[in-house]
N, CA, C and O atoms as a MOPAC input file, in Angstrom:
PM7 MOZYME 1SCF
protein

 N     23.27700 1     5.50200 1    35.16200 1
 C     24.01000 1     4.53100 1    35.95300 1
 C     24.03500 1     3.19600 1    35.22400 1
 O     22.95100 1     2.72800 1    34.87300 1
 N     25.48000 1     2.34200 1    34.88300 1
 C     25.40300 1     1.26600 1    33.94100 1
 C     24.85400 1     0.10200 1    35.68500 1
 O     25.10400 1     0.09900 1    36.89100 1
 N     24.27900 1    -0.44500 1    34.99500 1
 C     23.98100 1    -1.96000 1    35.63400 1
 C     24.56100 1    -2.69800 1    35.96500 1
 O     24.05200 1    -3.56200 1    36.67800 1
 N     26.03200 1    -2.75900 1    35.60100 1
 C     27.25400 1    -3.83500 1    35.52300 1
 C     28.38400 1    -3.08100 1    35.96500 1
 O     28.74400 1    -2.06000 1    35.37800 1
 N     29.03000 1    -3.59400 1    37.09500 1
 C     29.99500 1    -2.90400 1    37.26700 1
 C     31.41600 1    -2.77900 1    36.40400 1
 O     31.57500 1    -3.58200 1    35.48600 1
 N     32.46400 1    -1.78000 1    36.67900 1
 C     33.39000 1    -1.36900 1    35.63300 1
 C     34.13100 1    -2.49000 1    35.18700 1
 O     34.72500 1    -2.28200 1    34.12900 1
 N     34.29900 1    -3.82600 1    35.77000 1
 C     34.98200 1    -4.72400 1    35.66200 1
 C     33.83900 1    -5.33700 1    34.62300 1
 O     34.05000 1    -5.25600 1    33.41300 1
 N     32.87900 1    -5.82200 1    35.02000 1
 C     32.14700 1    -6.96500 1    34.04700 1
 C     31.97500 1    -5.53600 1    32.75100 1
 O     32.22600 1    -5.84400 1    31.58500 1
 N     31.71900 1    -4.63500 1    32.93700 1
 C     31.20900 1    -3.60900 1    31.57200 1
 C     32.11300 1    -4.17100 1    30.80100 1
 O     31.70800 1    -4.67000 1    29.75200 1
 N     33.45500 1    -4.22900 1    31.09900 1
 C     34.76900 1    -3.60800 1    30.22400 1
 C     34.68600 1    -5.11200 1    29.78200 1
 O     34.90000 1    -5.25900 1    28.57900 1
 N     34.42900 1    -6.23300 1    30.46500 1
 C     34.39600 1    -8.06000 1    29.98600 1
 C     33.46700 1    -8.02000 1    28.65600 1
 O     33.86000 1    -8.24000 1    27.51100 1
 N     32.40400 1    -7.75500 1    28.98100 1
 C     31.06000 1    -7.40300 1    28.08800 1
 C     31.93600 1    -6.43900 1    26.57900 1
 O     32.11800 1    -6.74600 1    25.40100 1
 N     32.16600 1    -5.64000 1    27.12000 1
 C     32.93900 1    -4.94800 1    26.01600 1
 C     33.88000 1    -5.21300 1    25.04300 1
 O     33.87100 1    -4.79300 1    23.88500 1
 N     34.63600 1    -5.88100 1    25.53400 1
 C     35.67500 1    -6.76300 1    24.71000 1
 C     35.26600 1    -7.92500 1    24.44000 1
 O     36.24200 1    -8.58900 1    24.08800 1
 N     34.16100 1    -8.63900 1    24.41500 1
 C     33.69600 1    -9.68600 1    24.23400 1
 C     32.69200 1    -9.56000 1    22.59700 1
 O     32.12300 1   -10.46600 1    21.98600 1
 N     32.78700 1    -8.08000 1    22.27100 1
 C     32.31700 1    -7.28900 1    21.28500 1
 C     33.35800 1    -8.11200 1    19.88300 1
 O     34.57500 1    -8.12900 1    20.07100 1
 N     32.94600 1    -8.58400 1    18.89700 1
 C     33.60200 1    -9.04300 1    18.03900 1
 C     33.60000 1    -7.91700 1    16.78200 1
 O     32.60200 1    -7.27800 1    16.44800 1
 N     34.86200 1    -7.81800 1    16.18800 1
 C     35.03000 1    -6.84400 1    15.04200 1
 C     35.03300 1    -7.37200 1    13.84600 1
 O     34.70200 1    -6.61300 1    12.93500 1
 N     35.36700 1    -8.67700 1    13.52000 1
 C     35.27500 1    -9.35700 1    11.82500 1
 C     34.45500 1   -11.17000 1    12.45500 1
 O     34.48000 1   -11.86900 1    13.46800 1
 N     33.99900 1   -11.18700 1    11.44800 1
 C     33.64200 1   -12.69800 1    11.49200 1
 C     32.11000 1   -12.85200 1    12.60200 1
 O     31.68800 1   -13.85000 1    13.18600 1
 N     31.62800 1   -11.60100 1    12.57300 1
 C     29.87200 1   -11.88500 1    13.41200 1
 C     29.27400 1   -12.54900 1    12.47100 1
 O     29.69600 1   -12.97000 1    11.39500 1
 N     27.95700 1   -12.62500 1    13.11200 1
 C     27.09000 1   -13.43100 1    12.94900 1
 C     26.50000 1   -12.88200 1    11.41600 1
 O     26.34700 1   -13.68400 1    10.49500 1
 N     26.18600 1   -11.39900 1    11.26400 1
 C     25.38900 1   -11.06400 1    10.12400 1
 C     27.07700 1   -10.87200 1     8.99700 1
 O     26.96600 1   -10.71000 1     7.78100 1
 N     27.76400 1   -10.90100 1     9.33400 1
 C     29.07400 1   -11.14300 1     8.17800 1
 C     29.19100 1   -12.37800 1     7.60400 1
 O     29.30200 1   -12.51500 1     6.38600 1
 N     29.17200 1   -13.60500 1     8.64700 1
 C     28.63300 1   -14.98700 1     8.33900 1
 C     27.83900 1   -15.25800 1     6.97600 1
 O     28.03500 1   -15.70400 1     5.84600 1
 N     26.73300 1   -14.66900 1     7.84100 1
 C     25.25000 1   -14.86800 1     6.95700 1
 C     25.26600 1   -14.52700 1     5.35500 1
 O     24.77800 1   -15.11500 1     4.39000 1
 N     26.18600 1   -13.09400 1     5.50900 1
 C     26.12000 1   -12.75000 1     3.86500 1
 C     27.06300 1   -12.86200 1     2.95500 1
 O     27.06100 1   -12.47200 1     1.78800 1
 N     28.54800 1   -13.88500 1     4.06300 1
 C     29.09100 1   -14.42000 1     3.16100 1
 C     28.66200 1   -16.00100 1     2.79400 1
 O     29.30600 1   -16.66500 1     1.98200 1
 N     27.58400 1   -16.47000 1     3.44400 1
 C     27.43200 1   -17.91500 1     3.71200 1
 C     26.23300 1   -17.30900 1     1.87500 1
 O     26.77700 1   -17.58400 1     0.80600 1
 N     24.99800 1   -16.68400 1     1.81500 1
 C     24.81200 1   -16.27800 1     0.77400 1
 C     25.04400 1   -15.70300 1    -0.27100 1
 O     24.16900 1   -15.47300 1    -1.10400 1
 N     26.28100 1   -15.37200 1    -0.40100 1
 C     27.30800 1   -14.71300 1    -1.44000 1
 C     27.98800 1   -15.82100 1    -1.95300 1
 O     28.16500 1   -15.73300 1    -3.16800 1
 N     28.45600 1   -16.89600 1    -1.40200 1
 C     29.15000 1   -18.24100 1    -2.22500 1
 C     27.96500 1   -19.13300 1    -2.10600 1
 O     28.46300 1   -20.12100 1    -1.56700 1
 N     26.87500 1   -19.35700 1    -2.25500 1
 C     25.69200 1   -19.78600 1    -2.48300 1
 C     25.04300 1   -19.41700 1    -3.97100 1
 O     24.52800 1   -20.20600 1    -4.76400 1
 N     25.22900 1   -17.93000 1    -4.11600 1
 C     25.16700 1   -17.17000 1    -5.49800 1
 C     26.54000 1   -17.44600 1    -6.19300 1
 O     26.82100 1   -16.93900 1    -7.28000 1
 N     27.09500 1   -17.99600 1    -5.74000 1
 C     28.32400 1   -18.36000 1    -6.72600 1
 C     29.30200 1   -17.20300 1    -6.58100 1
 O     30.42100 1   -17.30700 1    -7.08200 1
 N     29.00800 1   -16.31900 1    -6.05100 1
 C     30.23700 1   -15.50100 1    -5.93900 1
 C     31.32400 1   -15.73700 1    -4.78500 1
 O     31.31400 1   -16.32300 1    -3.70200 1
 N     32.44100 1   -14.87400 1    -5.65500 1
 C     34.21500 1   -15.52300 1    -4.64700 1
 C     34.09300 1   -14.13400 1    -4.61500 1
 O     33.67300 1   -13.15400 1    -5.23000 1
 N     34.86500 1   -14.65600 1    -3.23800 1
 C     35.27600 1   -13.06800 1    -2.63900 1
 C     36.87000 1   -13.50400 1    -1.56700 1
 O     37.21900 1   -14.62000 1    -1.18200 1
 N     37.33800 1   -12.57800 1    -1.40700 1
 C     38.45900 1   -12.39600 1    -0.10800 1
 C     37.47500 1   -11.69800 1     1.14100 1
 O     36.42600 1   -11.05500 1     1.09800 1
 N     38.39300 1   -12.17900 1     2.30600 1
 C     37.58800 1   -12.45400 1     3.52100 1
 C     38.78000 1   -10.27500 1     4.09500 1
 O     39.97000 1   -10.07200 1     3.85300 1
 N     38.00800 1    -9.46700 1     4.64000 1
 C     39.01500 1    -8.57200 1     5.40700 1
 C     40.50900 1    -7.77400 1     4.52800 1
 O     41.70800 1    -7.76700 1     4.80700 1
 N     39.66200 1    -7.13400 1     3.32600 1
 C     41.19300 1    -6.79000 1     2.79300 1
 C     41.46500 1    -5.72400 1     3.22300 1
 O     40.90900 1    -4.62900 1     3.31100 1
 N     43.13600 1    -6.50000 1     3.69900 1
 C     44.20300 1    -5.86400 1     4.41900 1
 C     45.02100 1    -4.27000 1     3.98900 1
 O     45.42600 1    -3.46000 1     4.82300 1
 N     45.13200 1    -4.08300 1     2.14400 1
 C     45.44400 1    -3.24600 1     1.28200 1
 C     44.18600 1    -2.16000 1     1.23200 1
 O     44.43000 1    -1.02100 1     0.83600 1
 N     43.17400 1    -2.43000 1     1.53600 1
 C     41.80500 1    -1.41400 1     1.56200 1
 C     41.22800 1    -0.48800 1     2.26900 1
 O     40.51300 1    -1.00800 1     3.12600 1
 N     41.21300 1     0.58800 1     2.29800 1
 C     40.55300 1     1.45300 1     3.37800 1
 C     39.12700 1     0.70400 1     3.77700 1
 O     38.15100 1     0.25200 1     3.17800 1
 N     39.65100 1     0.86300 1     5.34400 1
 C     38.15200 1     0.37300 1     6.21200 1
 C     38.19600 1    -1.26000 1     6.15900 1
 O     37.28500 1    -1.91600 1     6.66300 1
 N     39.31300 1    -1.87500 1     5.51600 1
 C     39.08000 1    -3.48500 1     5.61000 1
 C     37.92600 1    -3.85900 1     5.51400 1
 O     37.20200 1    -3.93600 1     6.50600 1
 N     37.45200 1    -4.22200 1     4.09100 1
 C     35.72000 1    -4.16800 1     4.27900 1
 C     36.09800 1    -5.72600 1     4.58400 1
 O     37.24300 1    -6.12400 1     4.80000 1
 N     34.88000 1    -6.56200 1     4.56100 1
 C     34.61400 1    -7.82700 1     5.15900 1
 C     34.27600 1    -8.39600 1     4.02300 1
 O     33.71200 1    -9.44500 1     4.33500 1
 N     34.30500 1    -8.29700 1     2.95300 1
 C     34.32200 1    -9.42300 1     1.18000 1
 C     35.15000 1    -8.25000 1    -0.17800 1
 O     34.98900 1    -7.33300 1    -0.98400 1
 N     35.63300 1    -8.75900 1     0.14300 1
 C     36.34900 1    -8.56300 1    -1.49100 1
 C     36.32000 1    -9.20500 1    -2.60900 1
 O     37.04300 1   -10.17400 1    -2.83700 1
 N     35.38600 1    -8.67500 1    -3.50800 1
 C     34.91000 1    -9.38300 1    -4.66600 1
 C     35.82400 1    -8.72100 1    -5.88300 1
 O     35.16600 1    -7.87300 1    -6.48500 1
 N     37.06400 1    -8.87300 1    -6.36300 1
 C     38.19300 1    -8.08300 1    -7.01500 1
 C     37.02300 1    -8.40000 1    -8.44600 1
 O     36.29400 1    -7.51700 1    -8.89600 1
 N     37.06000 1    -9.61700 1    -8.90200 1
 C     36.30900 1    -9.64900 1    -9.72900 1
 C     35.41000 1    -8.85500 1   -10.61300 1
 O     35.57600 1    -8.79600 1   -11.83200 1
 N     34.32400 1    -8.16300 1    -9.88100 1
 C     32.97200 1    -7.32900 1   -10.12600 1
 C     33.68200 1    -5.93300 1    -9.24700 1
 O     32.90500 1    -5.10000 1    -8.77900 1
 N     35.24800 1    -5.75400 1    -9.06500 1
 C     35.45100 1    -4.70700 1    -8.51900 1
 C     34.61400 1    -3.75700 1    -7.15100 1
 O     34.52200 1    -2.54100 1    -6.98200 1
 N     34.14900 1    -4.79700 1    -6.42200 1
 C     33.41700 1    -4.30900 1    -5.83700 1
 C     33.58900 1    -4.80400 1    -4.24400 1
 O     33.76600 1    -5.99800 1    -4.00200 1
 N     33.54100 1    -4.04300 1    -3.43200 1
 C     34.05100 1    -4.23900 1    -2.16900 1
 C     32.12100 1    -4.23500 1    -1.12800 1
 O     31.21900 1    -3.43000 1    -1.36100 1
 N     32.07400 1    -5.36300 1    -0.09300 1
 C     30.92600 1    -5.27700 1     0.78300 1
 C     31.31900 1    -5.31600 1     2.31700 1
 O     31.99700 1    -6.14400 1     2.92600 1
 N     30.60100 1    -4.01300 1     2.81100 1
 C     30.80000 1    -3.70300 1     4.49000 1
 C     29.50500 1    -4.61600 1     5.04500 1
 O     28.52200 1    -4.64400 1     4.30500 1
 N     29.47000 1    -5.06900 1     5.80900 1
 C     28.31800 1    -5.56100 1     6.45400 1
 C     28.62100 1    -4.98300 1     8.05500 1
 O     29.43600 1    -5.20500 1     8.95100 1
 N     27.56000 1    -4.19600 1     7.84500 1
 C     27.50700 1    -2.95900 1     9.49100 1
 C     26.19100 1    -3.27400 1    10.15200 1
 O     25.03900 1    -3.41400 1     9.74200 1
 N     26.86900 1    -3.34400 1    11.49400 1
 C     26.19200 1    -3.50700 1    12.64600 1
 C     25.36500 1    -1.97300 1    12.83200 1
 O     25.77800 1    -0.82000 1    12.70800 1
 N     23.87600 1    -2.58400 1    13.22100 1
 C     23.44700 1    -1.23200 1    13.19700 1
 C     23.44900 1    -0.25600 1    14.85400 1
 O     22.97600 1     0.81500 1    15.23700 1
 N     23.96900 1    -0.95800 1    15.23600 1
 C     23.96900 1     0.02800 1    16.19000 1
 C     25.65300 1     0.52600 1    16.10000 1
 O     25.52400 1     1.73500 1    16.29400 1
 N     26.51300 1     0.38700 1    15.99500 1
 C     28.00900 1     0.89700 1    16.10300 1
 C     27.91800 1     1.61800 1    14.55100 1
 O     28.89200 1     2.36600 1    14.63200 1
 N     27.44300 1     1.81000 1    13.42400 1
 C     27.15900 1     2.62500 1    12.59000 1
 C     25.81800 1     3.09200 1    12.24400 1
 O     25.36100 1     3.01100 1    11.10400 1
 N     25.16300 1     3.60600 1    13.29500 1
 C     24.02200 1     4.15400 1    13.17900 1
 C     22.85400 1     3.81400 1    11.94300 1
 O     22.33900 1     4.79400 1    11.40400 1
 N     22.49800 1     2.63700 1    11.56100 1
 C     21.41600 1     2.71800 1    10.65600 1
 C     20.07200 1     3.66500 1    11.40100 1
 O     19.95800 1     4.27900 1    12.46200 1
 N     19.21200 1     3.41500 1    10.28000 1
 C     18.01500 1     4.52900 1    10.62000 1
 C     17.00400 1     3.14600 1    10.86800 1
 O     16.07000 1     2.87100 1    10.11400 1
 N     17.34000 1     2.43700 1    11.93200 1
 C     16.49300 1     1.49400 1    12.03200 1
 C     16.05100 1     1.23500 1    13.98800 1
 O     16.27300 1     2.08100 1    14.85500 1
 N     15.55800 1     0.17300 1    14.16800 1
 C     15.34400 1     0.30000 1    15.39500 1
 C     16.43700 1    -0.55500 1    16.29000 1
 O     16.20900 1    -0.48600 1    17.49700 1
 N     17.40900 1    -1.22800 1    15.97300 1
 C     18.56600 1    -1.16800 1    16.15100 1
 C     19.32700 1    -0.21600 1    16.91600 1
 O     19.85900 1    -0.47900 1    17.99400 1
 N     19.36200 1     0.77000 1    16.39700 1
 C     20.21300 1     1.59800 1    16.76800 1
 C     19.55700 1     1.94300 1    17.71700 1
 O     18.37000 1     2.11900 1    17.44200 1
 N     19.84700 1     2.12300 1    18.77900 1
 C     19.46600 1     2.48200 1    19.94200 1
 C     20.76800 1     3.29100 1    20.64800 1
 O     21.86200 1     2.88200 1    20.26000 1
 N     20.79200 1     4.38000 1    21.62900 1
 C     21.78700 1     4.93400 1    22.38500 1
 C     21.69400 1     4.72500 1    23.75200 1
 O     20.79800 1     5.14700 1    24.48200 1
 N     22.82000 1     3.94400 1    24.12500 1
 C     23.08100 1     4.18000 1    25.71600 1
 C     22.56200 1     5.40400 1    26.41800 1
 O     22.71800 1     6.57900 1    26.08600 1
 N     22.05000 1     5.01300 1    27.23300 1
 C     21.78300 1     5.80600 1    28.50800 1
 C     22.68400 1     6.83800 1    29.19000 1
 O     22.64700 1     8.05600 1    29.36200 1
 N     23.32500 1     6.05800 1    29.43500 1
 C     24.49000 1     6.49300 1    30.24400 1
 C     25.80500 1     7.08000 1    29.35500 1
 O     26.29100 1     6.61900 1    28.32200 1
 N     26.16600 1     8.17000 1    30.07600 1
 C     27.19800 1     8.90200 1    29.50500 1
 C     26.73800 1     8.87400 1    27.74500 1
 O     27.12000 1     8.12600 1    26.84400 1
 N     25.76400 1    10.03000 1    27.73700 1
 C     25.13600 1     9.91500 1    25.96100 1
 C     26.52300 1    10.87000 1    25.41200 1
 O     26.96200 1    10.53900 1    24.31100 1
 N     27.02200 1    11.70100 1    25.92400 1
 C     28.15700 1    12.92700 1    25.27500 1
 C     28.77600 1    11.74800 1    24.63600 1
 O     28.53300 1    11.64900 1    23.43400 1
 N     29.53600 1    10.80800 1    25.17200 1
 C     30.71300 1    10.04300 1    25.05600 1
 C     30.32800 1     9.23500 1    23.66500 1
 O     31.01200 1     9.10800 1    22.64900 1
 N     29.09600 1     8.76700 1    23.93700 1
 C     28.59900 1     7.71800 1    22.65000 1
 C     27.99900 1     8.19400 1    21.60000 1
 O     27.70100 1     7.48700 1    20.63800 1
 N     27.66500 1     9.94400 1    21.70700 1
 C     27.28100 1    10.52600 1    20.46000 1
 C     28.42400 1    10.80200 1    19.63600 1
 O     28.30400 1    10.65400 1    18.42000 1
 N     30.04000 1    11.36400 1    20.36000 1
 C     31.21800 1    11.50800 1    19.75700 1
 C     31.38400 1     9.85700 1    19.44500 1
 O     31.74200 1     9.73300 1    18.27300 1
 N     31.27200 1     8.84700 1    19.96100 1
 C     31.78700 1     7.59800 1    19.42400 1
 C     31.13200 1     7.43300 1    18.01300 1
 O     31.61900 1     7.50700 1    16.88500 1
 N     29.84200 1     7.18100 1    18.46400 1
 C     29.26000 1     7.05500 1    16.98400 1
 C     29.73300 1     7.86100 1    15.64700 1
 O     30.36200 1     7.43000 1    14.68100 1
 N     29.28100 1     9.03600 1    15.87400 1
 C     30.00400 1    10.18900 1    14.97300 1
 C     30.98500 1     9.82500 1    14.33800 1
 O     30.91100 1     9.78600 1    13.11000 1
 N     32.24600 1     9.43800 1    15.05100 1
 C     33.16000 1     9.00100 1    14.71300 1
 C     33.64200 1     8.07000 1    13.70900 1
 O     34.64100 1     8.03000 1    12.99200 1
 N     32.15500 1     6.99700 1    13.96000 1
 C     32.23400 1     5.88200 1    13.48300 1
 C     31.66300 1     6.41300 1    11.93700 1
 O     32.35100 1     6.54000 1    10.92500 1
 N     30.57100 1     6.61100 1    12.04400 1
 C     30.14300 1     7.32900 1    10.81800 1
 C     31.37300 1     8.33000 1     9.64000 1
 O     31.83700 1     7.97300 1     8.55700 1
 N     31.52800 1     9.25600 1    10.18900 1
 C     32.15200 1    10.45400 1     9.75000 1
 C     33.88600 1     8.87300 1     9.15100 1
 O     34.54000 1     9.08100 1     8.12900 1
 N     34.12600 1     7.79900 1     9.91400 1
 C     35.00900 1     7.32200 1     9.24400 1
 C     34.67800 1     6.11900 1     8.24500 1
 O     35.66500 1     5.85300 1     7.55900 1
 N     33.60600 1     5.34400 1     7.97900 1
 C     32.92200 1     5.12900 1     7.26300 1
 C     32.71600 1     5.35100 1     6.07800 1
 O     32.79400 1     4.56900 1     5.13100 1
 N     32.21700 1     7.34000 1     6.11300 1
 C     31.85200 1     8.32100 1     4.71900 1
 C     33.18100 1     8.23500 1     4.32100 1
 O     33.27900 1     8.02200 1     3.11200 1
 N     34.36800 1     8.33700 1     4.98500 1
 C     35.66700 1     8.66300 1     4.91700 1
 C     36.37300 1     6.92700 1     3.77800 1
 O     36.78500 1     6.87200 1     2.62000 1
 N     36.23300 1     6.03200 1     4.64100 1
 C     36.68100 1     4.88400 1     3.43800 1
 C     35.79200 1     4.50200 1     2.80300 1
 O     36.08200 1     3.61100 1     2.00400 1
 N     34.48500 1     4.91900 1     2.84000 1
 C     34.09000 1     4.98200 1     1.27900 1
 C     34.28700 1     5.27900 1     0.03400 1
 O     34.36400 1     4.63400 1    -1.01200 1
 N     34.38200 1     6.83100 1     0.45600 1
 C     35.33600 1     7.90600 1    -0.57800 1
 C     36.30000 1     7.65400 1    -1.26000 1
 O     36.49000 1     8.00000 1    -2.42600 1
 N     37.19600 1     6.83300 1    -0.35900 1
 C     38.51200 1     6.55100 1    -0.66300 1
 C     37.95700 1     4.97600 1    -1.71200 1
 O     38.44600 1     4.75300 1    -2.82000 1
 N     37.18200 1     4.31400 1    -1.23800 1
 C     37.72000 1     3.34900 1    -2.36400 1
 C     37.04200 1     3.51500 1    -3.46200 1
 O     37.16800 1     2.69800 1    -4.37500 1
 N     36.19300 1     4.60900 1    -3.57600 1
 C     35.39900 1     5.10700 1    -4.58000 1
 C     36.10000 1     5.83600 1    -5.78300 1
 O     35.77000 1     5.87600 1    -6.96800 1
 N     37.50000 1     6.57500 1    -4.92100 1
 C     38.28500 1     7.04800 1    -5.82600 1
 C     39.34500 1     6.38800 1    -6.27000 1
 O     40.18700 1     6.90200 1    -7.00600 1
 N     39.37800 1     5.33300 1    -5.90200 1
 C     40.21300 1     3.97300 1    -6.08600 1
 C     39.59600 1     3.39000 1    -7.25100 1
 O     40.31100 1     2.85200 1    -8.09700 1
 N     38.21700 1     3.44400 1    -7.39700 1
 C     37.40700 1     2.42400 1    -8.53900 1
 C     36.91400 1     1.19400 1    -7.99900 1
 O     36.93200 1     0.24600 1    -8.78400 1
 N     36.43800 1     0.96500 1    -6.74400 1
 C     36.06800 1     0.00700 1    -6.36600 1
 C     34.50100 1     0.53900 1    -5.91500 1
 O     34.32000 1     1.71100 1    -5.58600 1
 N     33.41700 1    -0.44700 1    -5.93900 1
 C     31.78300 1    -0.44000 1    -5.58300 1
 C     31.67100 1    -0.95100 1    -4.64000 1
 O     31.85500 1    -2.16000 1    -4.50100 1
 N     31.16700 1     0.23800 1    -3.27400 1
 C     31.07800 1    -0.22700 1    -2.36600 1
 C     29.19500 1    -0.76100 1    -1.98200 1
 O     28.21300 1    -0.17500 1    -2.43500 1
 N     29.16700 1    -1.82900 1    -1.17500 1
 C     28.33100 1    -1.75400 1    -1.01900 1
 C     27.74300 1    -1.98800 1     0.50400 1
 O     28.65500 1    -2.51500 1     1.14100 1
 N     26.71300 1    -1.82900 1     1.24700 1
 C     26.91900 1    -1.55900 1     2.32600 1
 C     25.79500 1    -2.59200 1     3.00100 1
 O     24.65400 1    -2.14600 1     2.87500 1
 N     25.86100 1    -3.73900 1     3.61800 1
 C     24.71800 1    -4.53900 1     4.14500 1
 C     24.51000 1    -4.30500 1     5.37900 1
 O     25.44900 1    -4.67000 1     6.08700 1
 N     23.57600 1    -3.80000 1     5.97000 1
 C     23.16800 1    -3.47800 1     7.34700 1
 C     22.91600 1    -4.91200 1     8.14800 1
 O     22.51500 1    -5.91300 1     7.55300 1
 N     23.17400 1    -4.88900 1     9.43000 1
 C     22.61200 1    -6.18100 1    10.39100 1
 C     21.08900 1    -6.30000 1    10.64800 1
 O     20.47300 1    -7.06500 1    11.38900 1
 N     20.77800 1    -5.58600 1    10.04400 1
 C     19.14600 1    -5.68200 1    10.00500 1
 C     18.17800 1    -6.27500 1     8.82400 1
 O     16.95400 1    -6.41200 1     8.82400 1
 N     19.30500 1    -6.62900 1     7.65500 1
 C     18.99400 1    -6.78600 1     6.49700 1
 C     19.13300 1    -8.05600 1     6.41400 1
 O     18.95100 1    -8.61400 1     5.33200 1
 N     19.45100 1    -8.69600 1     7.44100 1
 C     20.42600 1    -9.86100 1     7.43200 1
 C     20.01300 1   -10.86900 1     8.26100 1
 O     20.65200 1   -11.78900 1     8.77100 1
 N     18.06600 1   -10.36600 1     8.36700 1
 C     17.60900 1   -11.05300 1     9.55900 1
 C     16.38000 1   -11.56600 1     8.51400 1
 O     15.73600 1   -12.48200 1     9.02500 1
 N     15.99600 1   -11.25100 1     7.40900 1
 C     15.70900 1   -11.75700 1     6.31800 1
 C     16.38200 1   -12.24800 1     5.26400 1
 O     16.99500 1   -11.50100 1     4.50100 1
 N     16.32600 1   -13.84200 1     5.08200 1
 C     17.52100 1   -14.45800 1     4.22800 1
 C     16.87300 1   -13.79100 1     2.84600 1
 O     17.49600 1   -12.95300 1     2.19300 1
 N     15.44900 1   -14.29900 1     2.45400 1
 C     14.95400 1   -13.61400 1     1.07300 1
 C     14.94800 1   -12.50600 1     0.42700 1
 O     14.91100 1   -12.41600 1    -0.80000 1
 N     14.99300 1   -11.34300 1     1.42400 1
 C     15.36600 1    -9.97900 1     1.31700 1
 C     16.75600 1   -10.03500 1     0.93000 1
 O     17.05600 1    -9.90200 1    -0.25700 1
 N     17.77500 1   -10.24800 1     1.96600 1
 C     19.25200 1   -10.54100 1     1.75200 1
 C     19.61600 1   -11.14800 1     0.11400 1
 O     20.40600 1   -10.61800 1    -0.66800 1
 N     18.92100 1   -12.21700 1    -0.10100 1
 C     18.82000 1   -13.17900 1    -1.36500 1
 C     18.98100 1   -12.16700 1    -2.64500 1
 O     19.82300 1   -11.99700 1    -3.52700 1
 N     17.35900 1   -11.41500 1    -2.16700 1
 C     17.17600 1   -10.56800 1    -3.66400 1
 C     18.36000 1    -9.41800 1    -3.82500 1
 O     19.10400 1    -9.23900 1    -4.79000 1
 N     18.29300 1    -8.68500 1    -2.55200 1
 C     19.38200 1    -7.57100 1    -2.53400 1
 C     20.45300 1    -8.24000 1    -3.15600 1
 O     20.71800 1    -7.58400 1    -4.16300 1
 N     21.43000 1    -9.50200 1    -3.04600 1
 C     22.46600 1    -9.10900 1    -3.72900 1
 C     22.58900 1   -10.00000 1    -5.06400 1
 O     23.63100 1   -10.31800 1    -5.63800 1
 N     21.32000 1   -10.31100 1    -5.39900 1
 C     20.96300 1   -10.74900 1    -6.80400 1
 C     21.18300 1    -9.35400 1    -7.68200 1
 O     21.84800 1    -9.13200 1    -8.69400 1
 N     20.29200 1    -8.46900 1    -6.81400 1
 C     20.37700 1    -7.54100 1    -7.37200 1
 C     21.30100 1    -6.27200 1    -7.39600 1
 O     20.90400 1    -5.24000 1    -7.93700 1
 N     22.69500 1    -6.36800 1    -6.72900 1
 C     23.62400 1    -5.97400 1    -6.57200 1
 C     24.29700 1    -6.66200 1    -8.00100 1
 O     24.78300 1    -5.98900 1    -8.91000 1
 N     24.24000 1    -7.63900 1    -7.98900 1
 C     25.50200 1    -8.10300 1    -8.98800 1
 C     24.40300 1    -9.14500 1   -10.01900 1
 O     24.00800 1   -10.30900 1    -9.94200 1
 N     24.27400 1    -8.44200 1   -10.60900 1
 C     22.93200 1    -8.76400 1   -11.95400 1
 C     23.73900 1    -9.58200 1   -12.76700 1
 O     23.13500 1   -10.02800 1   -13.74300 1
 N     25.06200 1    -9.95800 1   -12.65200 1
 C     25.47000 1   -10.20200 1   -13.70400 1
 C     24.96800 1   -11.86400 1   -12.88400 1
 O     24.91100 1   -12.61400 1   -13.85900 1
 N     24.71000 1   -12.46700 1   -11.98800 1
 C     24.34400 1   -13.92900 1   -11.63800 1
 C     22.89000 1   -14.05800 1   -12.04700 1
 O     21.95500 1   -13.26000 1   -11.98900 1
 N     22.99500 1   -15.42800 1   -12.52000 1
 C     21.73900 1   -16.19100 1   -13.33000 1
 C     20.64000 1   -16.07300 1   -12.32200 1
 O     20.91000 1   -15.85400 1   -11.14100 1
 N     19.10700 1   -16.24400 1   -12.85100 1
 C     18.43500 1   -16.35100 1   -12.22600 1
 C     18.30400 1   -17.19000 1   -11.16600 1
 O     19.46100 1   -17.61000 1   -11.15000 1
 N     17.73600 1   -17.78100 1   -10.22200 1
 C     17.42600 1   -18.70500 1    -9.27700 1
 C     16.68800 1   -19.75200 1   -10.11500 1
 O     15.64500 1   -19.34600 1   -10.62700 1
 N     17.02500 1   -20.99700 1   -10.34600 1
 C     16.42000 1   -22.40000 1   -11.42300 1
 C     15.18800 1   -22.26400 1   -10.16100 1
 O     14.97000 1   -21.58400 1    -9.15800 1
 N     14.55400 1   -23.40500 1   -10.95000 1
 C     13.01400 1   -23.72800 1   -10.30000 1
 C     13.49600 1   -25.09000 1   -10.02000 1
 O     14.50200 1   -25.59600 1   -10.51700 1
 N     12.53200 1   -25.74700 1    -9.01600 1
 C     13.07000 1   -27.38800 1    -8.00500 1
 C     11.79800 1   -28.06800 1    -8.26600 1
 O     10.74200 1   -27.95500 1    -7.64400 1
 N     12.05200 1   -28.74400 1    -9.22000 1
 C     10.53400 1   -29.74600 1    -9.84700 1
 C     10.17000 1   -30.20700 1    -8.71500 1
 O      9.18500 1   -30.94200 1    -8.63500 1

């Protein structure tokens, strides 16, 4: 039984943002910090990832972990009506593997930042230092 009736659920629901959250923010706010340019949502790309770095040929998803299932504690499943949200998820996944593929056979590097990754800036920091090796070390602050 949801807690909220069908009217506020469906408010709550659409109040759900698809580009421009909080952990997309974050790792583009540290991606032009590292000096890297990117395009914001490309439109020409399977799956519209959320940075386009044409540059280093390399495309970054930043996924919410619960609407693409990470293996984290995040992900959590509704209660209610589980049939409905195991086919949703699935879905979500199974299309995911699907524009990956595709821009893989395109020649583009995908890379994939979870919302959980994104709750540590230093973690975040090193990960995409170490994604794109080709940026200088971090200077030292006398």
């Amino acid at each position: 039984m949801d807690v909220f009736s069908p009217s506020k659920r469906r408010e709550v629901m659409q109040a759900i943002r698809g580009k421009n959250t909080m952990p997309e923010r974050l790792v583009r706010s540290m991606a032009h910090r590292l000096g890297l340019r990117f395009r914001l949502h490309g439109r020409n790309l399977p799956g519209r990832p959320d940075l386009v770095l044409a540059k280093h040929r390399t495309v970054i998803f930043v996924h919410g972990c619960f609407w693409h299932r990470h293996d984290c504690k995040l992900a959590t499943t509704p209660k209610t009506r589980p049939e409905f949200w195991a086919s949703k998820f699935q879905a979500n996944v199974d299309r995911d593997r699907r524009n990956k593929a595709l821009l893989q056979e395109q020649g583009w590097r995908v890379v994939e930042v979870w919302e959980c990754e994104t709750r540590d800036a230093e973690a975040l920091e090193l990960r995409l230092r170490q994604e794109f090796s080709v940026l200088p070390a971090p200077s030292l602050k006398e």
